[in-house]
DSSP file (Angstrom, degrees, kcal/mol; ACC not computed):
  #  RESIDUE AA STRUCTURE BP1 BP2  ACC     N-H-->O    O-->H-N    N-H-->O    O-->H-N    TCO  KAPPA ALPHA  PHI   PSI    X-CA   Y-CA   Z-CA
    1    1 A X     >        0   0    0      0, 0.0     4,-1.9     0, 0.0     5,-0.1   0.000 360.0 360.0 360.0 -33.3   64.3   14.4  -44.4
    2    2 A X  H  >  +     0   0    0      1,-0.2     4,-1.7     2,-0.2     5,-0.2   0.942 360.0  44.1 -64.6 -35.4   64.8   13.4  -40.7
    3    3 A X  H >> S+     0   0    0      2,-0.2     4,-2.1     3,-0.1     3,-0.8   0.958 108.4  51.1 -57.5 -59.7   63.4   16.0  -39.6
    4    4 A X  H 3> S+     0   0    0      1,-0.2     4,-3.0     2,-0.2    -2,-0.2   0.882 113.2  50.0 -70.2 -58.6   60.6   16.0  -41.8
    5    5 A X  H 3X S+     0   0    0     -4,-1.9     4,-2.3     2,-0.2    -1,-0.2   0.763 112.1  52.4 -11.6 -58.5   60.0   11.7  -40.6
    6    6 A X  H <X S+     0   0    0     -4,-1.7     4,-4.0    -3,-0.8     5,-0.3   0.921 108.3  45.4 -75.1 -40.4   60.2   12.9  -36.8
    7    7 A X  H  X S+     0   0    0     -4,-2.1     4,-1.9     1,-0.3     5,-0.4   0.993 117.0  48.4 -73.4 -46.2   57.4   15.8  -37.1
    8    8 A X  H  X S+     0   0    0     -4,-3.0     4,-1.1    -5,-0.3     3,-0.3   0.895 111.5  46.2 -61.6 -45.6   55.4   13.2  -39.0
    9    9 A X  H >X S+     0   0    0     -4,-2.3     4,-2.7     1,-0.3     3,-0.6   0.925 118.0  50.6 -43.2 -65.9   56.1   10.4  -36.2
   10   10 A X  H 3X S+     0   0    0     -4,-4.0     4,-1.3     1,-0.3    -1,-0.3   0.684 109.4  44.2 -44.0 -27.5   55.2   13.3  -33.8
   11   11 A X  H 3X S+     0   0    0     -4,-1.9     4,-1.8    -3,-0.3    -1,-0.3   0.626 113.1  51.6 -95.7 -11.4   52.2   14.3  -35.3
   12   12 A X  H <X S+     0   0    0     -4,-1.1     4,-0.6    -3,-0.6    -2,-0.2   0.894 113.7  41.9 -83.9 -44.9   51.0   10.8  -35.7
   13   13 A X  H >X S+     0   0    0     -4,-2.7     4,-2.9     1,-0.2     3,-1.1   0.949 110.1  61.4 -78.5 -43.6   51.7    9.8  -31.9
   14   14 A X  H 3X S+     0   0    0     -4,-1.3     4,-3.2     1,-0.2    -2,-0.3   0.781 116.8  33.4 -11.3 -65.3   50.0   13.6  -31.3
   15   15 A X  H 3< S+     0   0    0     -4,-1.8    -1,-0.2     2,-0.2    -2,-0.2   0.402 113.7  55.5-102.1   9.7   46.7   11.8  -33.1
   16   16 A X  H XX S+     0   0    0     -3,-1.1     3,-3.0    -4,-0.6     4,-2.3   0.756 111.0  44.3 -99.6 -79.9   47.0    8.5  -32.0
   17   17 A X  H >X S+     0   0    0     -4,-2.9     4,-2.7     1,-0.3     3,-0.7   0.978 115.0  50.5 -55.1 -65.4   47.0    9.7  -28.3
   18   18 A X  H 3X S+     0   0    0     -4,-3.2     4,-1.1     1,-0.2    -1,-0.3   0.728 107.3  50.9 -51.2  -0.6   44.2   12.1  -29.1
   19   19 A X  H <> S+     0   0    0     -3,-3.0     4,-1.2     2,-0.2    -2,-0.2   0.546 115.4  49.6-102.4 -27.7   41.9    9.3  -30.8
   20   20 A X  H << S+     0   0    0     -4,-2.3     4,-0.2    -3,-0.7    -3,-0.2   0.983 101.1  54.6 -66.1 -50.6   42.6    7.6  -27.8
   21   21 A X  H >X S+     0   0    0     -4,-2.7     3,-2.6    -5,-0.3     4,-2.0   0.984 111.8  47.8 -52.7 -66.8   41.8   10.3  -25.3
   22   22 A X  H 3X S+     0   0    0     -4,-1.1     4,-2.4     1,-0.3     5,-0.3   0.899 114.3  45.9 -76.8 -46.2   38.0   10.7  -27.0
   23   23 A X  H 3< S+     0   0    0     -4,-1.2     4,-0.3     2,-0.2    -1,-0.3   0.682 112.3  49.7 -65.6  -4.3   37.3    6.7  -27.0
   24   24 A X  H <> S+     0   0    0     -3,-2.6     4,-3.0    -4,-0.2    -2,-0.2   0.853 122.1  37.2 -87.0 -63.6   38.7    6.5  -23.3
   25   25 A X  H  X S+     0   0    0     -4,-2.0     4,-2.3     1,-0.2    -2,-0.2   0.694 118.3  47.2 -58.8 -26.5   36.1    9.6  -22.5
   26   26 A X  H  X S+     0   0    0     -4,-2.4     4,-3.2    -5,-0.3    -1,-0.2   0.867 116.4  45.3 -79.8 -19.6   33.3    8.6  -24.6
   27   27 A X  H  > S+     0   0    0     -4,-0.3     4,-3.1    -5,-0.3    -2,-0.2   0.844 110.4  48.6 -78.2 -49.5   33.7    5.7  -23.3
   28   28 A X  H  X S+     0   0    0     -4,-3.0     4,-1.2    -6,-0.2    -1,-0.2   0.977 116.1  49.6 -44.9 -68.8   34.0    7.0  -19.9
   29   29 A X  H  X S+     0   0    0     -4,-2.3     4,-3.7     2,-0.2    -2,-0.2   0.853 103.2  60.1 -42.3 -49.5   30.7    9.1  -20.8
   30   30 A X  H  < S+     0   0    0     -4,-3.2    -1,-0.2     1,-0.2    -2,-0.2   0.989 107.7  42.8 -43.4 -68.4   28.9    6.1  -22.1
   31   31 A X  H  X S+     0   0    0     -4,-3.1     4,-0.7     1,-0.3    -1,-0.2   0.462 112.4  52.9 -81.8   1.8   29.0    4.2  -18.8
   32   32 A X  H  X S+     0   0    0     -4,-1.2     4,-2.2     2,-0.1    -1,-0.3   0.782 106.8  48.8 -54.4 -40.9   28.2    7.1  -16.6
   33   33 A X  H  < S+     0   0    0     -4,-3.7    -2,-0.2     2,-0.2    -3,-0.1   0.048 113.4  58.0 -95.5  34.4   25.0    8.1  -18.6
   34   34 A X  H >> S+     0   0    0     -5,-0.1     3,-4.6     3,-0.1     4,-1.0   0.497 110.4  41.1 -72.0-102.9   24.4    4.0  -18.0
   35   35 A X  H 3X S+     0   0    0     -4,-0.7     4,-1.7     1,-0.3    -2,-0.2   0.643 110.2  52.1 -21.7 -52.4   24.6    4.5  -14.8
   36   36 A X  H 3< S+     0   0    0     -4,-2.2    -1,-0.3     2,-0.2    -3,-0.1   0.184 117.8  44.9 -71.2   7.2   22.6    7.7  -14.4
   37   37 A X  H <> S+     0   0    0     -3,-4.6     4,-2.1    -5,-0.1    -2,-0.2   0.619 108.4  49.5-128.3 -57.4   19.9    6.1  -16.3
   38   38 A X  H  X S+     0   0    0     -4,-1.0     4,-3.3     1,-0.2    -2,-0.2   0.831 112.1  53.5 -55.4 -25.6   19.9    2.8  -14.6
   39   39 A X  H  X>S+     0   0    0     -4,-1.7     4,-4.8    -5,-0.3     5,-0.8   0.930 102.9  60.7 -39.9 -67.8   19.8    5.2  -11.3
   40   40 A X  H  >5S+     0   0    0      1,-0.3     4,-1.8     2,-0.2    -2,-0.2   0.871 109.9  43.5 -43.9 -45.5   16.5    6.9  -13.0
   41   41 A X  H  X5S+     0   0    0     -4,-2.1     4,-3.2     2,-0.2    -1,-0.3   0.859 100.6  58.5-101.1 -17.1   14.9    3.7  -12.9
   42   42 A X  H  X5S+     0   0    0     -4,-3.3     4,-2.9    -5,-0.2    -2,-0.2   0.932 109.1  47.0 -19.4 -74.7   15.5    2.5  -10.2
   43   43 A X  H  X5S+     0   0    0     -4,-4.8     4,-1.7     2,-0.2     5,-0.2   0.931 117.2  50.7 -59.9 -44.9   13.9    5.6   -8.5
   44   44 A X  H  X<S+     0   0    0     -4,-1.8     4,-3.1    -5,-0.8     3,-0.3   0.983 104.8  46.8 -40.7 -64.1   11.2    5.1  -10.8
   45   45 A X  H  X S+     0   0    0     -4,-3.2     4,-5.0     1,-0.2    -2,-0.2   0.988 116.7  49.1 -56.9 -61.4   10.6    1.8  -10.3
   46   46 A X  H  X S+     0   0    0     -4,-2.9     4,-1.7     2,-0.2    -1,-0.2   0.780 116.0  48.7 -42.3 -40.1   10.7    2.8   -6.0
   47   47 A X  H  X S+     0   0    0     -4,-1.7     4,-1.8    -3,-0.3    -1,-0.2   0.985 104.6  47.3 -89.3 -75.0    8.4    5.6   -6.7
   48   48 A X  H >X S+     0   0    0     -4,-3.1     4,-1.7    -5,-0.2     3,-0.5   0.844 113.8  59.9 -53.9 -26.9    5.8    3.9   -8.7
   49   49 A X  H >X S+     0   0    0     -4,-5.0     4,-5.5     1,-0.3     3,-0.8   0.987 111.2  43.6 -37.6 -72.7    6.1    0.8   -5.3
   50   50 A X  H 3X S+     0   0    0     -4,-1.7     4,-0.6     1,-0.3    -1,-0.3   0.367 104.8  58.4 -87.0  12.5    5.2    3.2   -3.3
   51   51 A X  H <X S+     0   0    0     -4,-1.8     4,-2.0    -3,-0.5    -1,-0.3   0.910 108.6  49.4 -20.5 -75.0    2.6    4.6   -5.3
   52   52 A X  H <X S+     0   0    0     -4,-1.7     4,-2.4    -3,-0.8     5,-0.3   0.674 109.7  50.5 -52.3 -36.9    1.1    1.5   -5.2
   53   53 A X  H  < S+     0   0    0     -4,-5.5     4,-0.4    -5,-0.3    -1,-0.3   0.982 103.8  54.0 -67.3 -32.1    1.3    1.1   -1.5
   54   54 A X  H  X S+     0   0    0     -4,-0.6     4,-1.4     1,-0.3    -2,-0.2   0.845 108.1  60.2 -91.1 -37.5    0.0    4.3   -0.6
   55   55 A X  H  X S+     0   0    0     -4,-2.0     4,-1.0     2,-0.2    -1,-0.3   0.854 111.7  35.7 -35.1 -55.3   -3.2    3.2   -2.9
   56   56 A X  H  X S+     0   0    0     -4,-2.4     4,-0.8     2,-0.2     5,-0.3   0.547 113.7  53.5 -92.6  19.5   -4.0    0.5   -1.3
   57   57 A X  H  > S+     0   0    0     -4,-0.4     4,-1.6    -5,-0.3    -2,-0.2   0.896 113.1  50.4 -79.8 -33.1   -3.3    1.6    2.0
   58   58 A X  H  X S+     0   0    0     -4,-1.4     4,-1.2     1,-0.2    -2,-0.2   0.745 112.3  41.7 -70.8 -35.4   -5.4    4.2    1.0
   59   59 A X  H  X S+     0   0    0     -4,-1.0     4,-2.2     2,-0.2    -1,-0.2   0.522 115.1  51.8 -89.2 -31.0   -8.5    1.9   -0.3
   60   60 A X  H  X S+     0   0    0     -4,-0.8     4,-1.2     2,-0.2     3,-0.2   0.985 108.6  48.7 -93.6 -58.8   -8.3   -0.6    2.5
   61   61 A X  H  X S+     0   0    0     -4,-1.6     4,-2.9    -5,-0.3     3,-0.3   0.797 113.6  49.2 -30.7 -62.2   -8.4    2.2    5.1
   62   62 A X  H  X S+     0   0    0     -4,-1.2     4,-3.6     1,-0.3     5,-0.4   0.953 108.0  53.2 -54.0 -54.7  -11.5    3.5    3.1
   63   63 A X  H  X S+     0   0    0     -4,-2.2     4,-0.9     2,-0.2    -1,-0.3   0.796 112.0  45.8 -53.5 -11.9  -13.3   -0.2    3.1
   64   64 A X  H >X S+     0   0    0     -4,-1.2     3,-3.2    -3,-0.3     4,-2.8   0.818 114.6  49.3 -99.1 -67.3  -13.0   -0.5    7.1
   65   65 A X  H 3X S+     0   0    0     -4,-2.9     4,-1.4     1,-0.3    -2,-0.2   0.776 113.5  43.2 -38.4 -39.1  -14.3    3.0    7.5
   66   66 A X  H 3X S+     0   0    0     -4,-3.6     4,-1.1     1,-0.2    -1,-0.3   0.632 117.5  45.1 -94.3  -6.7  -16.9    2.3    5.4
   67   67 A X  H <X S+     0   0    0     -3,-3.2     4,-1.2    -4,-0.9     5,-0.3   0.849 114.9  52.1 -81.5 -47.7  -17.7   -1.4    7.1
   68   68 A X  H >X S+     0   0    0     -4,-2.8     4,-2.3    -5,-0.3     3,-0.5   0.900 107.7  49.7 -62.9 -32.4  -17.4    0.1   10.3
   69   69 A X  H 3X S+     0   0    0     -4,-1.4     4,-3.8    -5,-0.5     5,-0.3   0.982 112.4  45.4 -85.5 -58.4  -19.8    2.9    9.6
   70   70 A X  H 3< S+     0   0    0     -4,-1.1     4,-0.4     2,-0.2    21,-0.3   0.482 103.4  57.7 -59.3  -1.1  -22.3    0.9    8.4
   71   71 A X  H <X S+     0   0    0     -4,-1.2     4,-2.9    -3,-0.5     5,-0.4   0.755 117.1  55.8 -87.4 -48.3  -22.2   -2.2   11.5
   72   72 A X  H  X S+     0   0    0     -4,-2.3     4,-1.9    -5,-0.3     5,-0.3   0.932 102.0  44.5 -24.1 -67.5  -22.9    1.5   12.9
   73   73 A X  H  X S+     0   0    0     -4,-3.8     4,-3.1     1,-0.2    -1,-0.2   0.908 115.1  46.6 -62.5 -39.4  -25.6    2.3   11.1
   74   74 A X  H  4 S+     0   0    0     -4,-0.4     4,-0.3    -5,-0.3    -2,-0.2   0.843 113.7  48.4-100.6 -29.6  -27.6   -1.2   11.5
   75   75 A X  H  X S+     0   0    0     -4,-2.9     4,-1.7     2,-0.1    -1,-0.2   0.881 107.0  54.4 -79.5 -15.5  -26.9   -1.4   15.2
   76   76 A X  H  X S+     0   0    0     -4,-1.9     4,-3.2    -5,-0.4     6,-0.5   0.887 113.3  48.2 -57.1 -49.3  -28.3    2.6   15.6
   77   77 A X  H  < S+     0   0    0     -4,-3.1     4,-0.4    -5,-0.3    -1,-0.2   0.686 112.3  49.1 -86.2   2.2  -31.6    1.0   13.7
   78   78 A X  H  4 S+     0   0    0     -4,-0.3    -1,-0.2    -5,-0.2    -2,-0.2   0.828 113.9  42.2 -81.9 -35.6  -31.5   -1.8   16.2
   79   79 A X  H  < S+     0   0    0     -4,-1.7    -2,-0.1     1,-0.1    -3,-0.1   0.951 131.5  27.9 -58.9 -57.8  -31.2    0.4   19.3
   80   80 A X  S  < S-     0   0    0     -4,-3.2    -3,-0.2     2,-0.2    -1,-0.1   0.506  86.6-129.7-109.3  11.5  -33.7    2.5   17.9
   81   81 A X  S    S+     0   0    0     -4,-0.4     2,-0.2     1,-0.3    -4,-0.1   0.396  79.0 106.9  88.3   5.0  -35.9    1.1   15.7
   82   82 A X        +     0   0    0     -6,-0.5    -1,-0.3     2,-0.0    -2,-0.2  -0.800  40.5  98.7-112.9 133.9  -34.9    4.1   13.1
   83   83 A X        -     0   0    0     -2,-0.2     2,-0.1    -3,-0.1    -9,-0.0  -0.686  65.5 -73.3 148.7 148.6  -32.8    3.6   10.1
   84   84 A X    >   -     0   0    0     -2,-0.2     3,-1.7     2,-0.0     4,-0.3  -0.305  33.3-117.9 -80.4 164.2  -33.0    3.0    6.5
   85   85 A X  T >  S+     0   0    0      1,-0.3     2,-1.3     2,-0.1     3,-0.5   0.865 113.1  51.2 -35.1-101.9  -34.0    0.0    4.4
   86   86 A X  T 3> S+     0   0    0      1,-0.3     4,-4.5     2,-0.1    -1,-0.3   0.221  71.2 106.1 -43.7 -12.8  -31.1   -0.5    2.9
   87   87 A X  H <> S+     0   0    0     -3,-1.7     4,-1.8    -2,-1.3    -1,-0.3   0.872  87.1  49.7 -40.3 -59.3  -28.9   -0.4    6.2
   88   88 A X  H <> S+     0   0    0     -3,-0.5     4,-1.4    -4,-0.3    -1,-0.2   0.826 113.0  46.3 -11.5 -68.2  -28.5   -4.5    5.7
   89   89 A X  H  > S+     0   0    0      2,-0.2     4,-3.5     1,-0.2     5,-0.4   0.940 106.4  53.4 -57.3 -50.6  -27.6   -4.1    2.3
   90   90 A X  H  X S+     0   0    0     -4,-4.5     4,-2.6     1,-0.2     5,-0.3   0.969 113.2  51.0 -45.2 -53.6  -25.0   -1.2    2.8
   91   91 A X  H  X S+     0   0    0     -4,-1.8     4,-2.1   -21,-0.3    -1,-0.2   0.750 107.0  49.1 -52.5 -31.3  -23.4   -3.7    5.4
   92   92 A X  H  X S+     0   0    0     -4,-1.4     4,-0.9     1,-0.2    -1,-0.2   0.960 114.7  46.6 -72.9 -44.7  -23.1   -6.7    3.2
   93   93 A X  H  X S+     0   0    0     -4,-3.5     4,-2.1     2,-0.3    -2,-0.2   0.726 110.7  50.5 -65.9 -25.6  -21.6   -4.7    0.5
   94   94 A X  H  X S+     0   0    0     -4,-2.6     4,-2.0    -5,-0.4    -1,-0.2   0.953 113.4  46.5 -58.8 -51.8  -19.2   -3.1    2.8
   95   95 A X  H  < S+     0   0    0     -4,-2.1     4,-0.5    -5,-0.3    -2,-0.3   0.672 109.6  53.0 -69.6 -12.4  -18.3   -6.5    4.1
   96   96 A X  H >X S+     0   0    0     -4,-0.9     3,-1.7    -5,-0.2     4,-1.7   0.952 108.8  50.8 -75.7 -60.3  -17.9   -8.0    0.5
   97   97 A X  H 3X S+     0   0    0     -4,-2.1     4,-3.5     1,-0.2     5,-0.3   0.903 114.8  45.6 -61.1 -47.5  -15.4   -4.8   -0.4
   98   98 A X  H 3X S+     0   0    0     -4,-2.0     4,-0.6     1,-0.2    -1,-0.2   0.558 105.7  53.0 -89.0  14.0  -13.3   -5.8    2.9
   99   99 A X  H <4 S+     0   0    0     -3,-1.7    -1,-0.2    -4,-0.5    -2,-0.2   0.937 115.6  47.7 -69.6 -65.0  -13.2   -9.5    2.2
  100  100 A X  H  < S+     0   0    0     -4,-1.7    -2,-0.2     1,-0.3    -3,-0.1   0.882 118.8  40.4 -35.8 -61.8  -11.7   -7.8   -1.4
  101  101 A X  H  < S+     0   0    0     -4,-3.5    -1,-0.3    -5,-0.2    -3,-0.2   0.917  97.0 110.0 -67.9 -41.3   -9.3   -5.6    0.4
  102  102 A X  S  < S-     0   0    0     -4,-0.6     2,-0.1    -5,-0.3    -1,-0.1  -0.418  71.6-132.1  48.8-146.5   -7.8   -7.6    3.3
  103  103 A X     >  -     0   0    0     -3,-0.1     4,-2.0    -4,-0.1     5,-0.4   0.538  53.7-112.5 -51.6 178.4   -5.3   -9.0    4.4
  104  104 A X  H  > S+     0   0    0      2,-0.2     4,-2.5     1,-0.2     5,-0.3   0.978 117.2  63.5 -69.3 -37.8   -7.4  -12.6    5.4
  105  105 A X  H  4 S+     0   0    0      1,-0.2     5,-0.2     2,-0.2    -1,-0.2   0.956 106.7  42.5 -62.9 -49.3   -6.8  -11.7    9.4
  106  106 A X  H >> S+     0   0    0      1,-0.3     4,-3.2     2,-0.2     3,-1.7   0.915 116.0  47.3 -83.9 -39.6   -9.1   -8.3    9.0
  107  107 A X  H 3X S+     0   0    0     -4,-2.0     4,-1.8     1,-0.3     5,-0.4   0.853 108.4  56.7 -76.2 -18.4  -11.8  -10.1    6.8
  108  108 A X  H 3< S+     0   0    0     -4,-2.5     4,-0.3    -5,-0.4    -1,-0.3   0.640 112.3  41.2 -71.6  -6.4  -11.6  -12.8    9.5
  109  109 A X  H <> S+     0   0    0     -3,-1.7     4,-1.8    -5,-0.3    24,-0.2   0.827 112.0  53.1-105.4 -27.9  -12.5  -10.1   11.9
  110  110 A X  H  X S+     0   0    0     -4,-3.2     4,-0.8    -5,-0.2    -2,-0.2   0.799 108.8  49.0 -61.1 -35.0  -15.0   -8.5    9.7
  111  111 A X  H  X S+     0   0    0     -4,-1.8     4,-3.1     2,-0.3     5,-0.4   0.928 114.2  54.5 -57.5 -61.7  -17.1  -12.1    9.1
  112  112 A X  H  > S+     0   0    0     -5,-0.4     4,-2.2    -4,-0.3    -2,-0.2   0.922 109.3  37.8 -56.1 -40.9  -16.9  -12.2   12.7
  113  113 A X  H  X S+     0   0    0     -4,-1.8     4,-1.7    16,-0.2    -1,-0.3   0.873 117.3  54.3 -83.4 -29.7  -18.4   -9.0   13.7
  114  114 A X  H  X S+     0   0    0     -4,-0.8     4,-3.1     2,-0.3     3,-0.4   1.000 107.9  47.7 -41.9 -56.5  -21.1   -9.3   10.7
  115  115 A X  H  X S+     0   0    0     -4,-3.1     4,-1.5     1,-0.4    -1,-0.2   0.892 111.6  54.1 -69.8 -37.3  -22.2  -12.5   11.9
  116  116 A X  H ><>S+     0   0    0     -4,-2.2     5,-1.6    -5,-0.4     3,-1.4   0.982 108.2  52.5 -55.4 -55.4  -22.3  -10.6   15.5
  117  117 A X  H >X5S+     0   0    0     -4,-1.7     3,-3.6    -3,-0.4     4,-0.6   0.937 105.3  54.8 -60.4 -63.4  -24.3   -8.2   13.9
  118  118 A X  H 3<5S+     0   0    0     -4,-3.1    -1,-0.3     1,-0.3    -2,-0.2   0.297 102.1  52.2 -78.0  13.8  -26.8  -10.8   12.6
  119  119 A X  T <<5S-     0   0    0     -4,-1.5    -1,-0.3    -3,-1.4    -2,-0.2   0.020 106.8-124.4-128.6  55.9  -27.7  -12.3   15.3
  120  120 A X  T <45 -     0   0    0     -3,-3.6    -3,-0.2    -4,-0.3    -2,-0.2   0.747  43.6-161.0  53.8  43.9  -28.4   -9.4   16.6
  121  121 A X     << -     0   0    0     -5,-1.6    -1,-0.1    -4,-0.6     2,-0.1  -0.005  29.1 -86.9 -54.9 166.5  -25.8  -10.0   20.0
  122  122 A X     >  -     0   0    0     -3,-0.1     4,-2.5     1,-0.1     5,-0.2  -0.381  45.3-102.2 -62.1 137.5  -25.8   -8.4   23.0
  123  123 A X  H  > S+     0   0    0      2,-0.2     4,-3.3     3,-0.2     5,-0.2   0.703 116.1  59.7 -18.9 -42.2  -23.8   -5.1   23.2
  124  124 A X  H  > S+     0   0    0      2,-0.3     4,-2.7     1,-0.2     3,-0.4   0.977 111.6  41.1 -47.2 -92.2  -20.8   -6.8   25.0
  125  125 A X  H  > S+     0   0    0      1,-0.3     4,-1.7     2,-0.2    -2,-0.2   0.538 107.9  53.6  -5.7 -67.6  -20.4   -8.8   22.5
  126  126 A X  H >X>S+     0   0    0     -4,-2.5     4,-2.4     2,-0.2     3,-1.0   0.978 109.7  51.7 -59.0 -61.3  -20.9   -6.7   19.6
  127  127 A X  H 3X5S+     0   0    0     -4,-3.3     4,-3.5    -3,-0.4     5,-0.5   0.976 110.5  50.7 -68.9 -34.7  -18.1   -4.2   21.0
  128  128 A X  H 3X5S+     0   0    0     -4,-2.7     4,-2.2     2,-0.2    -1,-0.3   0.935 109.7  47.4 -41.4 -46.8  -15.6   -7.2   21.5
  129  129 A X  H <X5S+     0   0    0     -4,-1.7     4,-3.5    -3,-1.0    -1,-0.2   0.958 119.7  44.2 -80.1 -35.8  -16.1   -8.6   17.9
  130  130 A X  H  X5S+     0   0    0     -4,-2.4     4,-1.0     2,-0.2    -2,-0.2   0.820 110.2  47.6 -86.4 -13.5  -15.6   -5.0   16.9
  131  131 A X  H  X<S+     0   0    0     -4,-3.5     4,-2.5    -5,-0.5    -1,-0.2   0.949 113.4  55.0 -58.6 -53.9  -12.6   -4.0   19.1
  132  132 A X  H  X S+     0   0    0     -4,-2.2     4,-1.4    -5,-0.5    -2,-0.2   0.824 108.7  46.4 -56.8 -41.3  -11.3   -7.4   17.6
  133  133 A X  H  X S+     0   0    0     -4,-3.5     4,-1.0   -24,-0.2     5,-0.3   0.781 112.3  50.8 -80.9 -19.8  -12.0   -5.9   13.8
  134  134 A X  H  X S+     0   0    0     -4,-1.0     4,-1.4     2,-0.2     5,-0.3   0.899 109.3  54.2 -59.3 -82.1  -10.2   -2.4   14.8
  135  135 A X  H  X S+     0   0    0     -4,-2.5     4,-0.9     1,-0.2    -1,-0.2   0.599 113.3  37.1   4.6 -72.7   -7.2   -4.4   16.0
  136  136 A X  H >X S+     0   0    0     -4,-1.4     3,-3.0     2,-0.2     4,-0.7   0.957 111.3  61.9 -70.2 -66.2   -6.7   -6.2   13.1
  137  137 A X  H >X S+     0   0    0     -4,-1.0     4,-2.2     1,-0.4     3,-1.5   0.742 109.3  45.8 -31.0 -86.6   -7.6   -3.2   10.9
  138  138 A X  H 3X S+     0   0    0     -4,-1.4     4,-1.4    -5,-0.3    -1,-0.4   0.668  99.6  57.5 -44.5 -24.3   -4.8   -1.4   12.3
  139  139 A X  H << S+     0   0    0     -3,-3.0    -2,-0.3    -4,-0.9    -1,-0.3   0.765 107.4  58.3 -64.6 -41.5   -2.3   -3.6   12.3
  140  140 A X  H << S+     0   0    0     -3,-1.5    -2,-0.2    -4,-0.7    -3,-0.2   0.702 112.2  38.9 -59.9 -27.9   -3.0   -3.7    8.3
  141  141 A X  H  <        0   0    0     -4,-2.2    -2,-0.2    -5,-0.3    -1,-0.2   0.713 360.0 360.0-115.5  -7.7   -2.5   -0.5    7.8
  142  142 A X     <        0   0    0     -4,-1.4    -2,-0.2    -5,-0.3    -3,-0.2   0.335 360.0 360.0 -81.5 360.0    0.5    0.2   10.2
């Protein structure tokens, strides 16, 4: 009967130590695939940032081209007396979208070269206010 007592005692500590092992390891398991998940969104979360940056880096970049190109267009129909109706308009609307876009320093440079535009400055002038919106312009987007 001692024998019979020991094996049981043995078999007991035998399933005791294995019940142990698999809650130590699930356990183990649990707070890796934690981890590997908190990981996941992390990198998510970083991904979808710089999503977002690279959209509007991308949209502000578009609004300057498209301000610049039109202060283009309406001093080309100043030079040369050629140029559509609408040139005015295109420009206000440009300059509205980079008011939108920003930062405030590049729509402060953009007002300033409009207002050069509309009253119709001297050349000089005009390329200064627009050297002065490049500047900034870059500096927003580097």
């Amino acid at each position: 009967m001692n024998e019979w007592l020991i094996a049981l005692l043995a078999a007991l500590i035998g399933a005791g130590a294995a019940l142990g092992g698999s809650v130590i390891s699930a356990r183990s398991t649990r707070e890796a695939g934690e981890r590997q998940a908190a990981a996941a969104l992390e990198a998510l979360r970083l991904s979808t940032a710089e999503q977002r940056a690279a959209r509007v880096h991308d949209q502000r970049r578009q609004a300057y081209a498209r301000f610049l190109e039109s202060v283009g267009a309406v001093a080309e129909t100043r030079r040369t007396g050629e140029g559509r109706p609408g040139d005015r308009t295109d420009l206000q609307r440009a300059h509205d979208l980079v008011l939108l876009e920003g930062p405030g320093e590049v729509a402060t440079a953009a007002t300033a070269l409009l207002e050069q535009v509309r009253r119709d400055a001297r050349p000089d002038a005009l390329d200064r206010a627009r050297e002065a919106f490049l500047e900034q312009a870059r500096t927003a987007l580097h």
